[in-house]
N, C-alpha and C positions, 0 to 999 in steps of 0.2 A: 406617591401620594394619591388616596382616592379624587379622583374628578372633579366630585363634585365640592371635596372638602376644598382644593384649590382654587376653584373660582369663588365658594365664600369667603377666603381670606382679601380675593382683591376685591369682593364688592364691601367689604368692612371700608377698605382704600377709600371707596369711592364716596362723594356726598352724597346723602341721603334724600335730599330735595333738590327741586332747580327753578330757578325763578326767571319767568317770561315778562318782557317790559315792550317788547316791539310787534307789529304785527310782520309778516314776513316779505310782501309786499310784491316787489313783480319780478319775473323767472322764465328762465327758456332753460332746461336742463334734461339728461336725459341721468338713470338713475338703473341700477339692480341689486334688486330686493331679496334672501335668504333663500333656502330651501325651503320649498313647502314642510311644515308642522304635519299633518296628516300622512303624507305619504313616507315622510322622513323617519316618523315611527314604525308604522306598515313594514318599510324596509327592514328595519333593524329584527322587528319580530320576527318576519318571515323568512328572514337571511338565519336567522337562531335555528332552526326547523330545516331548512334544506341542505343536501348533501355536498359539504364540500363550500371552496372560499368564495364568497361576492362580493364585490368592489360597489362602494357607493362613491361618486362625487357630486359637491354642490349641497352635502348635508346638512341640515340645520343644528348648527353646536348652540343650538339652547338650553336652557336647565331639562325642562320636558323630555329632550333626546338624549341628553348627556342620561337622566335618570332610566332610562330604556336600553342603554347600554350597561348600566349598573347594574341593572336587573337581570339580563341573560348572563353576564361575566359571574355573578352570584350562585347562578346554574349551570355555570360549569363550560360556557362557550368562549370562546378566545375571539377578541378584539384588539385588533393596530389602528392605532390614532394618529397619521399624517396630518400636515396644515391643510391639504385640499382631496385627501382620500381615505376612507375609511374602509377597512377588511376584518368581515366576520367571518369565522371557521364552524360554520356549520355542520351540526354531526346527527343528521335526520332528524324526525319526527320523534323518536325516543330517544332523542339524544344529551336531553337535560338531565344534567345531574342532580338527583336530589338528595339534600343532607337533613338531619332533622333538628329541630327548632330553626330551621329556614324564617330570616325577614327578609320583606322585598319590598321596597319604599318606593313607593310612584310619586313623592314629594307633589306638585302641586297638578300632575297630569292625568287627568281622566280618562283622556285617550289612552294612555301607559294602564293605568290602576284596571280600569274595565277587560280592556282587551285581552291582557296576560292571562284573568282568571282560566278566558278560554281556553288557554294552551297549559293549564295546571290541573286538568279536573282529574288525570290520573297521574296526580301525586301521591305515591305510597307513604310519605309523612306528612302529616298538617303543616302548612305554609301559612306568616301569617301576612297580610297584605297593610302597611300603612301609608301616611299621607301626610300633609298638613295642613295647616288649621285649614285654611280653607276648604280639599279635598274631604279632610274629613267630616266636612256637614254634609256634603253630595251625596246623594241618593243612588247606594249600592244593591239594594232589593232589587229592582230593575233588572243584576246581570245577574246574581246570585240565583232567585226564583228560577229563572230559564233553565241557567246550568245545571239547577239540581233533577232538574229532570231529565237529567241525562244520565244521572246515578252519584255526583259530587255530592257534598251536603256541606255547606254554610252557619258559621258561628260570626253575626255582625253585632256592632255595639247598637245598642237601640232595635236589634233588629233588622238597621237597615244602615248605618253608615260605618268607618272606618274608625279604629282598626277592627278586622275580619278575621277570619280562620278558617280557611280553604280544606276539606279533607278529603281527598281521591278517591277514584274506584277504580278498578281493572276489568269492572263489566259494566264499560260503557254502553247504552244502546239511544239509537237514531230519536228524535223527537219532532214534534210538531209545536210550531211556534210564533203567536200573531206577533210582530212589534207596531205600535199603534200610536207611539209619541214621536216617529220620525226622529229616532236616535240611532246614528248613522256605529255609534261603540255599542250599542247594545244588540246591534243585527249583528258587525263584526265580531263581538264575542261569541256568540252562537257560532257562527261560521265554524271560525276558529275553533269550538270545542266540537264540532260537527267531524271536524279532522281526523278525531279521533275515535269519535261511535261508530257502531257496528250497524250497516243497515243507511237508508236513506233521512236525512234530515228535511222536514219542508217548515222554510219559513216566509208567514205572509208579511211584508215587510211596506207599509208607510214610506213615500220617498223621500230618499236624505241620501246621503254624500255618498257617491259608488267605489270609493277609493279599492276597496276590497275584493270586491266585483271583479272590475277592472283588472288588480293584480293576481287575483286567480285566474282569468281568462289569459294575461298573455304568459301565467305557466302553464297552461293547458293542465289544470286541476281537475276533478270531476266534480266541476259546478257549472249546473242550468241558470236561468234566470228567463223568467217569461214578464216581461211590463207589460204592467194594465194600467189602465188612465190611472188609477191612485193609490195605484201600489205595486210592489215588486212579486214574485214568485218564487222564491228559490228555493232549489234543492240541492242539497251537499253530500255527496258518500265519501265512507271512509278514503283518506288520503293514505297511499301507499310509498309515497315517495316526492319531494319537492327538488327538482334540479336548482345548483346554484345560479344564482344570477345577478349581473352589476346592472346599476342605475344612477344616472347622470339627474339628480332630484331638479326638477323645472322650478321657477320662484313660487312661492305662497302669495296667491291673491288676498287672503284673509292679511297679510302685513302690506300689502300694494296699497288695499283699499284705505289706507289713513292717507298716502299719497296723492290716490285719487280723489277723494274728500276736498283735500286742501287746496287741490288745484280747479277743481270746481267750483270752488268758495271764489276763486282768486277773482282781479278783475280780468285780464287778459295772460295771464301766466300760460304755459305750454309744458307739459313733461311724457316721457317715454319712458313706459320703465319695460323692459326687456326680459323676454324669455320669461314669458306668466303662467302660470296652471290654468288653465280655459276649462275646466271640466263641467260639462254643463249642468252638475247637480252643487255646481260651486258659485256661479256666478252671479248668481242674485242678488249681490251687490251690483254687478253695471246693468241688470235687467230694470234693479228700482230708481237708481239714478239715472238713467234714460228716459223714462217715465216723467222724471222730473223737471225733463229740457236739457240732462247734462250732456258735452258732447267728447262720445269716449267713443273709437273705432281698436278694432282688432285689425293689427295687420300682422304679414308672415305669419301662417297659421300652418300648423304643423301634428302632427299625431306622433307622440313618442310614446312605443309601449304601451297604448293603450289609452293614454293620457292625452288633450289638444295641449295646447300648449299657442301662446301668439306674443307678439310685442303690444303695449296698450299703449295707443295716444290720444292724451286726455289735453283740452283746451279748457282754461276758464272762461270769463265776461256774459256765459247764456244766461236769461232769466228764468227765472227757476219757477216752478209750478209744483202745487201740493198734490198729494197721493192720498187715494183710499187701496193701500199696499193688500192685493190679493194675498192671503193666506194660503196659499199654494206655493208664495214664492218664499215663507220665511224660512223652510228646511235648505234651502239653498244660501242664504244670510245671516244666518241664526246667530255667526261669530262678527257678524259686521252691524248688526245692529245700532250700537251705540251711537258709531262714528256716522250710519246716514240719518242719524235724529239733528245731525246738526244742520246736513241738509237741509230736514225741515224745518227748520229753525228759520233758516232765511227765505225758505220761500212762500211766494206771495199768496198767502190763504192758508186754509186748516189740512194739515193733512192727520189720517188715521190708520194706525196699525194694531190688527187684534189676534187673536188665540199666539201671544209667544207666551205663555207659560216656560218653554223652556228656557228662554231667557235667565229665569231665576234657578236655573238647575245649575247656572255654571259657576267659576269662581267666586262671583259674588251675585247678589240680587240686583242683576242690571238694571232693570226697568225699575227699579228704587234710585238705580245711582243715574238713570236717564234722565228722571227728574229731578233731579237734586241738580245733577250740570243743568239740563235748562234754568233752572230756577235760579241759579245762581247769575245766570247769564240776562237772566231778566225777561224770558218766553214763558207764555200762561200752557200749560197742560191740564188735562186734566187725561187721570190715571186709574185703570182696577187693575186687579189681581194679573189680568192677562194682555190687558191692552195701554194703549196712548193715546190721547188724541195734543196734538202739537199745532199752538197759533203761530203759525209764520211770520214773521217782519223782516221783509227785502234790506229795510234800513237800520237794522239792526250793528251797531256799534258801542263796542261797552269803555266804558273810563271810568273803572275805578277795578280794588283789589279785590282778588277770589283766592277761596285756599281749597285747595284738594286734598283731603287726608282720611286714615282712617276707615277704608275702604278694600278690606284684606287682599291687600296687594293684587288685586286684578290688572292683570298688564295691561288688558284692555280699555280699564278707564283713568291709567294713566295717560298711555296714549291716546287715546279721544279727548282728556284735558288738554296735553299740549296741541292738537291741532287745533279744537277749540281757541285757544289762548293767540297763535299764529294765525288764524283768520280772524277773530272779530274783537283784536284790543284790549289793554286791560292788566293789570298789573297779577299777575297768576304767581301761588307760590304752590308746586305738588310735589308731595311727601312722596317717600318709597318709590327711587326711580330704579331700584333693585327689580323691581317687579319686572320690568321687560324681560331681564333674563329668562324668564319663564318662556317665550316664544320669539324675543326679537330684540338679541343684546344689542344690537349694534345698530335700532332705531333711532338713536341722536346723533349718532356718529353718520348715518347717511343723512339725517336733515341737514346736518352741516354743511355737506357738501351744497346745497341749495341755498342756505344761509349761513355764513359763515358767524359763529359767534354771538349765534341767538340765544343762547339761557346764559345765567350765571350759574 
């Protein structure tokens, strides 16, 4: 049975909403959190492309990655699926098989949908690329535009969103390439299609996530990289060959950080959550919550592959302090956002966050559903196109009901409801708890572990 058909049958199983009545209260726990999302897709692409088998453990089997294995298996690459090891049989750089009228569904992952173009741009058949509802409002112009200067050419609906129509060349050559919105899949797709052109690729690249970076350095690729204060340098030559390689995926701080949140919120609560992704173009969730008085240390700190990696031990009971959040720091936070507005929610004064436009690039239009959760929650905002500004109340405690729905299933702002809902009271009812599946099946099943038999 395809993968991904078997896990919609058992979230049909599952209830579609879950309702919060307590808040979660006081905790000494220590916790581990998923494979990182970013690097866990990374792997699978880049394991597609190299020669011979590589072992992942510590995967993330979320929908995102399950549909990223769907997608090379599609082209022709062989995948075994253990409970704790995954092995792809990589067969080069030309190793994809292409059939024609090719679909390839990146269901609700952008990381998945973006990145792959790069590694299809000599497709000798038109491939067509789709998505769901959500994905397919995201703005696909962004990777399409680049790539076709590389000799590919693009057929999008609208022009610019999904479904797409990929069509190849066999004379690919090198290009020149600003990225200037700090989109960390829009540099990697470059990359990635850089693999394949003839000649050197230079791109000036806005900084965001190095995930890519990083995994080309520890294969010893031919990729430079020169950082200047506010931006990257890179240049890419044709790839001749990717050794296979296994990796042990470190936790997702982007899924830590609802943890960390909540234990921040708490009054004197204590949690560890074990073996985290430290990357320091990732952390800008514990750079703005430090800022704020929270008190988070990294301990056992470690370099794997390229990657930090540490344990995080976060205490609750500090008083919390508002931010004028330097815009330097949101390419580092961009997927944590939501959850540190709740931060400011409680802390004492205004704090402000401006230029995330990309914000509304993702699943849903965050910075619409940021206000909507405060608002619900009973904190004044005021909101544009690109920014926040959020009034603080320390003594902020809610009694009465709130409904989350309607919200095209952004895992995101489910999860930021239920934390929400477990720090500050309140009878919560949130629609579509399907949607974690998309990055983090198994986020109520570890809050349990902390509170036993907190939703209905």
């Amino acid at each position: 049975m395809h993968i991904l058909a078997s896990l919609s049958v058992l979230i049909k199983i599952m209830s579609r909403k879950i309702i919060i009545k307590d808040k979660i209260g006081y905790y000494n726990k220590q916790i581990l959190v998923p494979g990182d999302k970013s690097l866990s897709i990374r792997w699978v692409l880049f394991s597609s492309i190299c020669d011979g088998v590589s072992i992942a453990k510590n995967l993330l089997m979320s929908e995102d990655v399950i549909s990223a294995v769907n997608a090379i298996k599609k082209l022709g690459i062989k995948v075994k699926i253990k409970k704790n090891e995954v092995k792809i049989y990589g067969k080069g750089l030309n190793g994809y098989k292409y059939k024609k009228n090719l679909i390839i569904n990146a269901q609700n992952s952008g990381t998945l949908g973006r990145l792959i173009l790069g590694l299809l741009i000599d497709t000798p058949y038109p491939i067509k690329l789709i998505g769901d509802k959500s994905l397919s409002k995201r703005d696909f112009k962004r990777v399409s535009e680049p790539l076709s200067k590389f000799g590919a050419n693009f057929k999008l609906k609208k022009n610019k969103n999904l479904p797409l129509k990929i069509f190849g060349s066999t004379n690919l050559k090198a290009i020149k390439y600003i990225e200037n919105k700090g989109s960390a899949q829009c540099k990697s797709s470059v990359m990635l299609g850089a693999f394949k052109a003839v000649g050197t690729t230079i791109i000036k690249a806005k900084k965001s996530r190095n995930h890519t970076e990083l995994l080309c350095k520890h294969l010893k690729l031919p990729v430079t990289i020169k950082e200047r204060k506010n931006y990257d340098e890179i240049k890419v030559k044709k790839v001749q060959k990717i050794k296979n390689f296994n990796y042990e995926i470190p936790s997702d701080i982007s899924s830590s950080a609802f943890f960390i949140v909540m234990t921040v919120l708490s009054k004197n609560s204590k949690l560890v959550i074990k073996n985290v992704n430290i990357n320091p173009s990732r952390i800008g969730v514990v750079t703005i919550l430090k800022r704020m008085g929270a008190n988070i240390i990294f301990k056992n700190k470690k370099i794997y592959k390229g990657e930090k990696k540490a344990d995080l031990e976060i205490k609750g009971g500090k008083k919390l302090k508002p931010i004028n959040c330097p815009s330097r720091l949101n390419s580092g936070a961009i997927d944590e956002f939501l959850v540190i507005f709740l931060v400011a929610a409680k802390a004492g004064g205004i704090s402000y966050f401006k230029n995330l436009e990309e914000l509304n690039q993702k699943e849903s239009p965050r910075l619409k559903w940021a206000q909507t959760i405060l608002s619900k929650i009973g904190v004044k905002t005021i909101t544009s196109t690109n920014s926040i500004k959020i009034f603080g109340n320390p003594n902020l405690n809610i009694d009465k009901r709130i409904t989350i729905k309607n919200y095209l299933k952004d895992h995101r702002v489910f999860m930021t409801s239920v934390i929400a809902a477990l720090s500050f009271g309140g009878k919560w009812t949130i629609h579509d708890r399907e949607s974690i599946n998309t990055s983090f099946p198994n986020f109520l099943k570890i809050l349990s572990k902390i509170k036993k038999n907190f939703y209905d």
